[in-house]
PyMOL Python script that loads the backbone (N, CA, C, O; Angstrom):
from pymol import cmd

cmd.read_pdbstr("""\
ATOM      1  N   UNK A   1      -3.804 147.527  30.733  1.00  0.00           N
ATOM      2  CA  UNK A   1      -4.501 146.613  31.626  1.00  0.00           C
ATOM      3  C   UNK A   1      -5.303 145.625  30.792  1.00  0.00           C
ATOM      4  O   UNK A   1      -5.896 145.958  29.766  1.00  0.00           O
ATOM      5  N   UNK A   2      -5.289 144.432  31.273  1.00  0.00           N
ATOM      6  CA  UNK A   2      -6.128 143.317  30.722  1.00  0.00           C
ATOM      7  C   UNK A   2      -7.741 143.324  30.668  1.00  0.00           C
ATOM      8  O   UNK A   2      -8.389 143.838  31.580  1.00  0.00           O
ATOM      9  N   UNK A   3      -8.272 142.802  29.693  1.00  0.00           N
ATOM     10  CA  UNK A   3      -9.566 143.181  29.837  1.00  0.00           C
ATOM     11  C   UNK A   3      -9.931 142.285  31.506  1.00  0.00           C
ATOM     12  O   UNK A   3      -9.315 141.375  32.060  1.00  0.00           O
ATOM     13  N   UNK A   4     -11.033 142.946  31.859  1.00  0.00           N
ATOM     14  CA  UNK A   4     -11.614 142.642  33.128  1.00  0.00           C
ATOM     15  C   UNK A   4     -12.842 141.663  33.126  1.00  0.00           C
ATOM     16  O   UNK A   4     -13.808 142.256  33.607  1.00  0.00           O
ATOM     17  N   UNK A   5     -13.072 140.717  32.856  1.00  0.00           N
ATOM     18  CA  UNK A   5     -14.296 139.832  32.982  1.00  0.00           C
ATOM     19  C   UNK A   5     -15.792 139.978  33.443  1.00  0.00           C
ATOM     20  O   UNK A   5     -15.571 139.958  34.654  1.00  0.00           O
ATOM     21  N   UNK A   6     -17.001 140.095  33.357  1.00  0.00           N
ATOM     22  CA  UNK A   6     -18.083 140.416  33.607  1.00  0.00           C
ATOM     23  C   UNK A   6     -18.072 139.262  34.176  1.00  0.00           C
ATOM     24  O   UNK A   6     -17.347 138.360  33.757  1.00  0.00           O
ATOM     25  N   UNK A   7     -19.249 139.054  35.701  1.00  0.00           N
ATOM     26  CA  UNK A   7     -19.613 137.563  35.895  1.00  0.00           C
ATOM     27  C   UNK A   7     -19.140 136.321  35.806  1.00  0.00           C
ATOM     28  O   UNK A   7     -19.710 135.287  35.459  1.00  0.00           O
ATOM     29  N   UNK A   8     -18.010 136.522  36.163  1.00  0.00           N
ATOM     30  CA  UNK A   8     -16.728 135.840  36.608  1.00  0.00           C
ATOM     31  C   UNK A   8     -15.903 135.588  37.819  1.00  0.00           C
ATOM     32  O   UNK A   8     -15.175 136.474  38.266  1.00  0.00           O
ATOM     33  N   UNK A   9     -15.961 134.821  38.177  1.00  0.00           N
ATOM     34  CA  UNK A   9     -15.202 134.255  39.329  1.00  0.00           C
ATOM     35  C   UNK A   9     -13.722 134.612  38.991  1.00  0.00           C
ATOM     36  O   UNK A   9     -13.172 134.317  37.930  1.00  0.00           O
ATOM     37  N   UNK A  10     -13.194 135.231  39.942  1.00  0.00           N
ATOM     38  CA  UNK A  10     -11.448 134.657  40.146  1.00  0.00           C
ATOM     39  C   UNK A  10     -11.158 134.476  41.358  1.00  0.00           C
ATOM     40  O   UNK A  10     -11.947 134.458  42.303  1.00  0.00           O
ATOM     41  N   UNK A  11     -10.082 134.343  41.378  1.00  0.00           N
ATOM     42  CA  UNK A  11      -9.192 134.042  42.798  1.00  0.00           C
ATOM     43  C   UNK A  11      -8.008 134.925  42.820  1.00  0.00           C
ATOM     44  O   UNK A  11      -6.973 134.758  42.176  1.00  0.00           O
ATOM     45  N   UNK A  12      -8.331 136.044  43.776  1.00  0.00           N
ATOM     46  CA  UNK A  12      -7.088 136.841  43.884  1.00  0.00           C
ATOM     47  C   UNK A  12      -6.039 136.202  44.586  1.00  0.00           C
ATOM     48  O   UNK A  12      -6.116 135.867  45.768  1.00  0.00           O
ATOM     49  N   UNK A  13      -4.785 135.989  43.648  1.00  0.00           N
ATOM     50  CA  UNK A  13      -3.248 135.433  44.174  1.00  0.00           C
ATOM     51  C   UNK A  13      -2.803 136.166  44.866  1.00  0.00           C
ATOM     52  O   UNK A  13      -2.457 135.846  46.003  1.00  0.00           O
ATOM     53  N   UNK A  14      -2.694 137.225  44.444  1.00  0.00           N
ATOM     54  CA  UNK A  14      -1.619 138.551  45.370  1.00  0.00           C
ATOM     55  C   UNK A  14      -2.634 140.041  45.045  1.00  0.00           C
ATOM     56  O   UNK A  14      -3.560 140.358  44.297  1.00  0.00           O
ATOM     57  N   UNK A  15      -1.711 140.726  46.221  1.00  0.00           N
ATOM     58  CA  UNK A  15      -2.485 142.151  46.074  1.00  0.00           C
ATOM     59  C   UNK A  15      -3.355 141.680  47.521  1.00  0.00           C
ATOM     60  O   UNK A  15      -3.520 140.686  48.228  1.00  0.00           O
ATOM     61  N   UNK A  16      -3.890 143.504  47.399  1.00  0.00           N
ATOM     62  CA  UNK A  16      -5.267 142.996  48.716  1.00  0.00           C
ATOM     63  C   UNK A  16      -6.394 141.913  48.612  1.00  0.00           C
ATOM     64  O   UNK A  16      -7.224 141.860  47.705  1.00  0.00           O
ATOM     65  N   UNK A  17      -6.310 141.145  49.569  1.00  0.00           N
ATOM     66  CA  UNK A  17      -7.844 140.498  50.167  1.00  0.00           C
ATOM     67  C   UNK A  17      -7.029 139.426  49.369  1.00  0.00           C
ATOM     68  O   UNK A  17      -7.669 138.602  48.716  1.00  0.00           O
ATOM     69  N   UNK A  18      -5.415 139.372  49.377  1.00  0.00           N
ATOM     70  CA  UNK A  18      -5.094 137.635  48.543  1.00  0.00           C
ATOM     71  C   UNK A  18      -6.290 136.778  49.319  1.00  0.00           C
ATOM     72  O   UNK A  18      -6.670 136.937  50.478  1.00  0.00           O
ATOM     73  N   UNK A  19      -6.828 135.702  48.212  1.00  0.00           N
ATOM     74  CA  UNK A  19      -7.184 134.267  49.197  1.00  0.00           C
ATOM     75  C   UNK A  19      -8.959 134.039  48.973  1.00  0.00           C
ATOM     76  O   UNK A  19      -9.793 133.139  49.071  1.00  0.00           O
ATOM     77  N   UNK A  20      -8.868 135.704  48.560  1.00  0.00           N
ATOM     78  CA  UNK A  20     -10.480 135.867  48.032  1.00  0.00           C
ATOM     79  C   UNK A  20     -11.250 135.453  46.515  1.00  0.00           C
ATOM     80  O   UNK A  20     -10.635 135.084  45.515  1.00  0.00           O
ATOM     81  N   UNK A  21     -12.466 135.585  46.601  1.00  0.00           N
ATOM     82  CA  UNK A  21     -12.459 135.256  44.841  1.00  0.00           C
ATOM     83  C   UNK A  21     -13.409 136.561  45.019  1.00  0.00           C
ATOM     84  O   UNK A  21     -13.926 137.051  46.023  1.00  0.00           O
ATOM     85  N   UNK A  22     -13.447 137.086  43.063  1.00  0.00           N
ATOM     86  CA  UNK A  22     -13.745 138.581  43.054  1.00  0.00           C
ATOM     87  C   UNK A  22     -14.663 138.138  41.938  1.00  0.00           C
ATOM     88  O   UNK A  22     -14.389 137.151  41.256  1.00  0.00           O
ATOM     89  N   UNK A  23     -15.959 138.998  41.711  1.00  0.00           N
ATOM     90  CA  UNK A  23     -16.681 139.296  40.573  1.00  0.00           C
ATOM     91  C   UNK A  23     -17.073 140.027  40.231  1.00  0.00           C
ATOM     92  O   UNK A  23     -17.648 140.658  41.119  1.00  0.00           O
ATOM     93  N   UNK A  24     -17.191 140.643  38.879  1.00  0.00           N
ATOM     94  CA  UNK A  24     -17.471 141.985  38.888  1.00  0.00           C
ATOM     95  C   UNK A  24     -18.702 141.633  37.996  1.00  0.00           C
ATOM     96  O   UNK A  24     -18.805 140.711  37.187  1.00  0.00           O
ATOM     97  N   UNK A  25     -19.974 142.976  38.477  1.00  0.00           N
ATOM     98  CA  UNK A  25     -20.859 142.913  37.485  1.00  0.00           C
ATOM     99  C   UNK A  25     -21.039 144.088  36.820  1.00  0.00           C
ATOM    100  O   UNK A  25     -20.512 145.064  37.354  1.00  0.00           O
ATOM    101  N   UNK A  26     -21.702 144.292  35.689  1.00  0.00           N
ATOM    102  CA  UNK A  26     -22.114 145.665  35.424  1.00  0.00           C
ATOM    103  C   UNK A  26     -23.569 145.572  36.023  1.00  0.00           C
ATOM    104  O   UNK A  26     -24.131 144.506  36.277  1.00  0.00           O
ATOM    105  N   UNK A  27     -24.150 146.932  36.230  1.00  0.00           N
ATOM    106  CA  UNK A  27     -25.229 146.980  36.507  1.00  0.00           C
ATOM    107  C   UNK A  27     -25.998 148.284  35.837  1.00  0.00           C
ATOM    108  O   UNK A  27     -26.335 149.377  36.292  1.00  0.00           O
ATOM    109  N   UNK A  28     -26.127 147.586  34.409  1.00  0.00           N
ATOM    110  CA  UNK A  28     -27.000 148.414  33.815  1.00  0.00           C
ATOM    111  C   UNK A  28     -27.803 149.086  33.776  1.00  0.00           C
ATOM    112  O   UNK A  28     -27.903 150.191  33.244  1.00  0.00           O
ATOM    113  N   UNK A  29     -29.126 147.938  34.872  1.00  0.00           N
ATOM    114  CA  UNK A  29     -30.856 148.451  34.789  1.00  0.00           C
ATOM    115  C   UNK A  29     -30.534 149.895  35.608  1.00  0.00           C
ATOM    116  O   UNK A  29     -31.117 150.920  35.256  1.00  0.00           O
ATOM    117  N   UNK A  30     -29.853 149.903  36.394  1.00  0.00           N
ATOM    118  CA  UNK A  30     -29.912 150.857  38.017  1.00  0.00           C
ATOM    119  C   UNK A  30     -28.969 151.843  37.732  1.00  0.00           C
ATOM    120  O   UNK A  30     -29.287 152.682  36.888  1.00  0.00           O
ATOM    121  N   UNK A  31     -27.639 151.930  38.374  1.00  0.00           N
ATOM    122  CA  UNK A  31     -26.811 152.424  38.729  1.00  0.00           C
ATOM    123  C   UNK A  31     -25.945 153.097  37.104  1.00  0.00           C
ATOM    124  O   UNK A  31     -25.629 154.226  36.729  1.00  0.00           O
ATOM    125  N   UNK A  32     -25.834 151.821  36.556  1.00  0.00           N
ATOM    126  CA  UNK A  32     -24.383 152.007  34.864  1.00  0.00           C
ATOM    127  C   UNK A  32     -23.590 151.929  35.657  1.00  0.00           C
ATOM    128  O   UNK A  32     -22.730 152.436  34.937  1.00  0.00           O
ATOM    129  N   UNK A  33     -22.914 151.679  36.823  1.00  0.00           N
ATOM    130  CA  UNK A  33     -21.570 151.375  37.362  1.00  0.00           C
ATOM    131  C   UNK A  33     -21.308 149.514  37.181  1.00  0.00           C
ATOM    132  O   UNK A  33     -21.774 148.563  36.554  1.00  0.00           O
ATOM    133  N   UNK A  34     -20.348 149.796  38.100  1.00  0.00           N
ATOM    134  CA  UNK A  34     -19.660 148.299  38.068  1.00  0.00           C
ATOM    135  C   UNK A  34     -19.692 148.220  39.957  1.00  0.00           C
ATOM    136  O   UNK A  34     -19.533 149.131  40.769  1.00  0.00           O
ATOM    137  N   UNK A  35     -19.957 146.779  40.167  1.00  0.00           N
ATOM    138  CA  UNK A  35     -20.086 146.217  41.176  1.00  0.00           C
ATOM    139  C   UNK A  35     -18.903 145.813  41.497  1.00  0.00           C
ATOM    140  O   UNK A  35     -18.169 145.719  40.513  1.00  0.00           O
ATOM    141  N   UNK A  36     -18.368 145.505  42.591  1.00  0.00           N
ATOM    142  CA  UNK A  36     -17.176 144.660  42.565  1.00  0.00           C
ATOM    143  C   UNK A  36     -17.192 143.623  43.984  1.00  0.00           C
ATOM    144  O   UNK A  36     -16.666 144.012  45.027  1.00  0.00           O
ATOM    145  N   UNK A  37     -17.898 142.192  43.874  1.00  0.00           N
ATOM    146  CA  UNK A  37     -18.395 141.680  45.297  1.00  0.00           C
ATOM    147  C   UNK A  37     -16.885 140.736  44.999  1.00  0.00           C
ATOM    148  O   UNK A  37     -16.394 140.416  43.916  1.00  0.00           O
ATOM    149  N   UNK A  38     -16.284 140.385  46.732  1.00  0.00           N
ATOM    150  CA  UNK A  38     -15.579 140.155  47.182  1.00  0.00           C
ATOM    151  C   UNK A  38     -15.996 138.826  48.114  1.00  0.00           C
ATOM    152  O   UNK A  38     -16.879 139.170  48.900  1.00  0.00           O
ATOM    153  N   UNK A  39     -15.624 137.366  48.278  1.00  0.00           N
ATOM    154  CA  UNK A  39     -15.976 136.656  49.444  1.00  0.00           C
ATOM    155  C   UNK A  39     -15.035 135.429  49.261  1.00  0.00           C
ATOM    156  O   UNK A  39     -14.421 135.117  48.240  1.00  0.00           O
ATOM    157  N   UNK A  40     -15.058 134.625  50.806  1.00  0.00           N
ATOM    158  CA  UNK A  40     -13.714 134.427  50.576  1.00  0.00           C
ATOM    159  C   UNK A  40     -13.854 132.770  50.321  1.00  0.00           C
ATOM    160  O   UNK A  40     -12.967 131.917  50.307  1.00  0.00           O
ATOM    161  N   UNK A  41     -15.447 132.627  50.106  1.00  0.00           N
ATOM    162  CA  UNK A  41     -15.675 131.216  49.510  1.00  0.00           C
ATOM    163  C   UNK A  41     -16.449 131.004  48.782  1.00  0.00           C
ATOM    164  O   UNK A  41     -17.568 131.107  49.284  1.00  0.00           O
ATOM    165  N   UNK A  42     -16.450 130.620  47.327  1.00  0.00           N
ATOM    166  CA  UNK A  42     -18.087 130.883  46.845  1.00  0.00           C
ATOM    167  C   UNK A  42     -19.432 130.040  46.783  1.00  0.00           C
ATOM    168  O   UNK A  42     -20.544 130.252  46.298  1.00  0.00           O
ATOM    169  N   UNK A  43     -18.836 128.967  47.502  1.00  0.00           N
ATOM    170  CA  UNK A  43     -19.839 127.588  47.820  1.00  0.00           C
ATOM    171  C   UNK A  43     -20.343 128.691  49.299  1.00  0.00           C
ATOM    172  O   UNK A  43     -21.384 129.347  49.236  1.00  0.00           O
ATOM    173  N   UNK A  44     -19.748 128.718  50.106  1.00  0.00           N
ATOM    174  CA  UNK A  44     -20.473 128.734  51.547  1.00  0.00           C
ATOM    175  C   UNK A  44     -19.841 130.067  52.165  1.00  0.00           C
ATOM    176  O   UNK A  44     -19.479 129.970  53.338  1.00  0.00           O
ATOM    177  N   UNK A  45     -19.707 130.979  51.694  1.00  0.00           N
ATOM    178  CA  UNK A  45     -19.158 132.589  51.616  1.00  0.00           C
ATOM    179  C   UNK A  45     -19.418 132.481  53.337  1.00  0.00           C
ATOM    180  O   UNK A  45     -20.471 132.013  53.769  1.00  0.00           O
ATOM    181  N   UNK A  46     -18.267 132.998  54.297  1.00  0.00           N
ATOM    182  CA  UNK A  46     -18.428 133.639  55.419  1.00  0.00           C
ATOM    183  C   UNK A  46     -17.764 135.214  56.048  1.00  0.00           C
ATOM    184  O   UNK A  46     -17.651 135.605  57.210  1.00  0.00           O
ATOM    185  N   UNK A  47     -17.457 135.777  54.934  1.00  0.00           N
ATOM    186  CA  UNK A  47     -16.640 137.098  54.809  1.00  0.00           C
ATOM    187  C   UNK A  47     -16.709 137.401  53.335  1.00  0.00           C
ATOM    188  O   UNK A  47     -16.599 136.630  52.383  1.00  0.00           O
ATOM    189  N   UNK A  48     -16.968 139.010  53.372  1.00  0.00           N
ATOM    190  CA  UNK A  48     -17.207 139.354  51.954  1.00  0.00           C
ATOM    191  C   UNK A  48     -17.257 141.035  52.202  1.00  0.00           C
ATOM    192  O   UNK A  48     -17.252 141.794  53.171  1.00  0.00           O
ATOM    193  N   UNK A  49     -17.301 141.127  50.921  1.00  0.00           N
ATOM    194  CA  UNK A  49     -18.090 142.531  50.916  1.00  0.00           C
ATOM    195  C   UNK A  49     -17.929 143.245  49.448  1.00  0.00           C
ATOM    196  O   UNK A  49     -17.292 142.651  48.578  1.00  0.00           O
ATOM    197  N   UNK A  50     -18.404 144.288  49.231  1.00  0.00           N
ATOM    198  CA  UNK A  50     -18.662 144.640  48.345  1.00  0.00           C
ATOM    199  C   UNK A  50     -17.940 146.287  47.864  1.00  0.00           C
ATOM    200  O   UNK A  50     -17.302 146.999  48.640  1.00  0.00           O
ATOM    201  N   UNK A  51     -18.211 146.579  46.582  1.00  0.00           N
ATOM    202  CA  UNK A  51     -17.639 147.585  45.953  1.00  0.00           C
ATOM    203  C   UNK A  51     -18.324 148.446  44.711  1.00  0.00           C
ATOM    204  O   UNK A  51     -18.600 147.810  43.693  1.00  0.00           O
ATOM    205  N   UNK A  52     -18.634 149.986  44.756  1.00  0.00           N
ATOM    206  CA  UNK A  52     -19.020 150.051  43.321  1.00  0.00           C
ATOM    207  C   UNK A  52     -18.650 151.264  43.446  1.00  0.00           C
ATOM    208  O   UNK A  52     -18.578 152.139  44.309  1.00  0.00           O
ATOM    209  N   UNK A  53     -18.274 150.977  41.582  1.00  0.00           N
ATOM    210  CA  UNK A  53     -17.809 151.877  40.820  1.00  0.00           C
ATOM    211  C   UNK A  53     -18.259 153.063  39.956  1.00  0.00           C
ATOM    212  O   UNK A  53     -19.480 152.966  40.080  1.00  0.00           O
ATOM    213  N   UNK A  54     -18.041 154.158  39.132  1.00  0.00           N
ATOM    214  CA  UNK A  54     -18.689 154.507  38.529  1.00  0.00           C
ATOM    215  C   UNK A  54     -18.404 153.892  36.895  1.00  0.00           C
ATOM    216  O   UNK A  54     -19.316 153.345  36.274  1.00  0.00           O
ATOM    217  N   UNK A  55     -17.541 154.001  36.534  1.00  0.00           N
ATOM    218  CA  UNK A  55     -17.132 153.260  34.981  1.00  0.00           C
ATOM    219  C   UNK A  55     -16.442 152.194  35.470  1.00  0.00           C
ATOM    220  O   UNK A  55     -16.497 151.509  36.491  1.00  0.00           O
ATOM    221  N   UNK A  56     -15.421 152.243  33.955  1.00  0.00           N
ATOM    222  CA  UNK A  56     -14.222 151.055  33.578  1.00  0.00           C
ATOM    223  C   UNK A  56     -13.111 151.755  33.831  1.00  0.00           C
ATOM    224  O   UNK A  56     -12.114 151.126  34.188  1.00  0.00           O
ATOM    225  N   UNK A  57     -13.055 153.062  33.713  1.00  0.00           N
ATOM    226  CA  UNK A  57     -11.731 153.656  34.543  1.00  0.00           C
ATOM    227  C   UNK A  57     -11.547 153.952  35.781  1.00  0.00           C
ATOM    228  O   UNK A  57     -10.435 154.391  36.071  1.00  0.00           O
ATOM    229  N   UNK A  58     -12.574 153.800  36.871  1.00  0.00           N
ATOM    230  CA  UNK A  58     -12.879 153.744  37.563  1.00  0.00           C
ATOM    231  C   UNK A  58     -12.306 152.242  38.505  1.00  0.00           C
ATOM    232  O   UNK A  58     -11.665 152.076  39.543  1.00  0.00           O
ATOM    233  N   UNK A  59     -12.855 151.471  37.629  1.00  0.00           N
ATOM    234  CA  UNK A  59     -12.610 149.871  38.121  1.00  0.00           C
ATOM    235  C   UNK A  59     -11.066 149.997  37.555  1.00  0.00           C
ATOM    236  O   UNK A  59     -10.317 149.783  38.508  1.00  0.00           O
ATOM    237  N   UNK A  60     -10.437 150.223  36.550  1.00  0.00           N
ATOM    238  CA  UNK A  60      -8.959 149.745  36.091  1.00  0.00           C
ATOM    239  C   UNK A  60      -7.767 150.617  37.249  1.00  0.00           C
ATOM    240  O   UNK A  60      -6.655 150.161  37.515  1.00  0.00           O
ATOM    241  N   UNK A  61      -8.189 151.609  37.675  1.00  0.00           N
ATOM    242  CA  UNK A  61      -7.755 151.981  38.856  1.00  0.00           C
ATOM    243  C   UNK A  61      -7.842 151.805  40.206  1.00  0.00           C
ATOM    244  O   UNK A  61      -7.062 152.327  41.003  1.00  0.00           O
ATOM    245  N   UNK A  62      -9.072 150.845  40.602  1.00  0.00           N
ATOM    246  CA  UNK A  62      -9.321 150.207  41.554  1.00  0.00           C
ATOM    247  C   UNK A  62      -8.066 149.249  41.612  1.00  0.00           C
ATOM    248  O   UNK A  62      -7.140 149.288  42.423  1.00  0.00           O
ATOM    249  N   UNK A  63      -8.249 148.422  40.608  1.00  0.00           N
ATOM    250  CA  UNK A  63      -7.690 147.149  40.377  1.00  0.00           C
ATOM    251  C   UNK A  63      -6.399 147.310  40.378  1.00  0.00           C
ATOM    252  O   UNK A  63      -5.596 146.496  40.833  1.00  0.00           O
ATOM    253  N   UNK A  64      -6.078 148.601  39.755  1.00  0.00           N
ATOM    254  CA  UNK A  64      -4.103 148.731  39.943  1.00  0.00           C
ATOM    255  C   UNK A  64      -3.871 149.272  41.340  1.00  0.00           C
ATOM    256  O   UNK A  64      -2.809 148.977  41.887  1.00  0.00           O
ATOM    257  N   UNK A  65      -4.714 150.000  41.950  1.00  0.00           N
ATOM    258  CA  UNK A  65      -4.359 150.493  43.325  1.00  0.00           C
ATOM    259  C   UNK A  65      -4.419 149.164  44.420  1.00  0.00           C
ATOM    260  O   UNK A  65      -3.589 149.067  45.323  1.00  0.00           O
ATOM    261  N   UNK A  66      -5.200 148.446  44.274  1.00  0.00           N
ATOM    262  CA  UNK A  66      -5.088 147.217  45.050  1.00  0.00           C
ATOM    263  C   UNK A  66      -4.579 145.911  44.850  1.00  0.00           C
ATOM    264  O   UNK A  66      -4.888 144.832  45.357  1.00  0.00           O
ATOM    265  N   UNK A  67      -3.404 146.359  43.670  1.00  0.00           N
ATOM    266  CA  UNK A  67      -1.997 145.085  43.549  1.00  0.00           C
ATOM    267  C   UNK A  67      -2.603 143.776  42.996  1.00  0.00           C
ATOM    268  O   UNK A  67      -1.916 142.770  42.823  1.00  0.00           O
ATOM    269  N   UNK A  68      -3.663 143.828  42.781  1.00  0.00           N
ATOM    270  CA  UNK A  68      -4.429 142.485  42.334  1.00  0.00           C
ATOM    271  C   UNK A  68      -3.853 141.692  41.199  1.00  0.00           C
ATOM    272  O   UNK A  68      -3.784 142.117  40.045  1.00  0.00           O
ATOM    273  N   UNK A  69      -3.295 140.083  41.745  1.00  0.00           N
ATOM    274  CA  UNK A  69      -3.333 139.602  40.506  1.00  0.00           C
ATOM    275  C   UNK A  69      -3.902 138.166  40.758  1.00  0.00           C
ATOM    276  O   UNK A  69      -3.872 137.464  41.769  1.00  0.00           O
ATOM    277  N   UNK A  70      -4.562 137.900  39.200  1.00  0.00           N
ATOM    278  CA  UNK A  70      -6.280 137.192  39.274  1.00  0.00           C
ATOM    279  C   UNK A  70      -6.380 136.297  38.389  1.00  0.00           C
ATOM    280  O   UNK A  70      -6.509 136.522  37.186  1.00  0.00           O
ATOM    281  N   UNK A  71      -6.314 134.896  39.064  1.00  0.00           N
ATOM    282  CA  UNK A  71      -6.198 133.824  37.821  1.00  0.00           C
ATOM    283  C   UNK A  71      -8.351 133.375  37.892  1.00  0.00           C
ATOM    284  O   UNK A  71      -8.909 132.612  38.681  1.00  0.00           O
ATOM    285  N   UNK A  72      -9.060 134.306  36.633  1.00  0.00           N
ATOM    286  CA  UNK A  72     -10.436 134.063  36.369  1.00  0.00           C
ATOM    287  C   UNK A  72     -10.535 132.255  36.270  1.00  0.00           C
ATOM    288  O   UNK A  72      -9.698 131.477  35.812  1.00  0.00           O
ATOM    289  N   UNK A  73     -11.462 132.058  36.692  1.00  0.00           N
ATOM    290  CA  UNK A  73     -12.285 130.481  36.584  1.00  0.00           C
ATOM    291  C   UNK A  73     -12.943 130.786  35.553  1.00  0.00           C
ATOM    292  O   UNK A  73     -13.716 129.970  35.050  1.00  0.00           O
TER     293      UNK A  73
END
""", "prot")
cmd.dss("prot")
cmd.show_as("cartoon", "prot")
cmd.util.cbc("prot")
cmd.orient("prot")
C-alpha cells in the first residue's frame, strides 16, 4: 500500500463515498489514532462524517476494505 498522507485533501475517484474528498489526521495529543474526516465539499461541506482508527494498520485496512482510489491535492 502507498504511503497515506497526513493533512491532506484528496478526492476519492472510486471505491466508497466516490465524489468525496478524505483527510486523514493523526491525533497525537489525545487519542494516538488516526482520524479519517470525510465531506463532500471542502469550501462549503454539506455531508460528511467521520472515522477513527487505532494505528496505520488499522487505517491500511480501512482503506483496502473500502476500494478507495485517491488522487491527493
Amino acid at each position: 500500500m502507498p504511503d497515506i498522507p497526513l493533512d491532506r485533501y484528496g478526492r476519492i475517484l472510486a471505491g466508497e463515498n466516490e465524489g468525496y474528498f478524505i483527510r486523514i489526521h493523526f491525533d497525537a495529543e489525545v487519542t494516538h489514532g488516526y482520524y479519517v474526516f470525510l465531506v463532500d465539499d471542502i469550501d462549503s461541506p454539506t455531508d460528511g462524517g467521520d472515522y477513527w482508527v487505532m494505528d496505520m494498520a488499522e487505517l491500511a485496512n480501512m482503506f483496502h476494505g473500502s476500494e478507495w482510489r485517491i488522487e491527493w491535492l
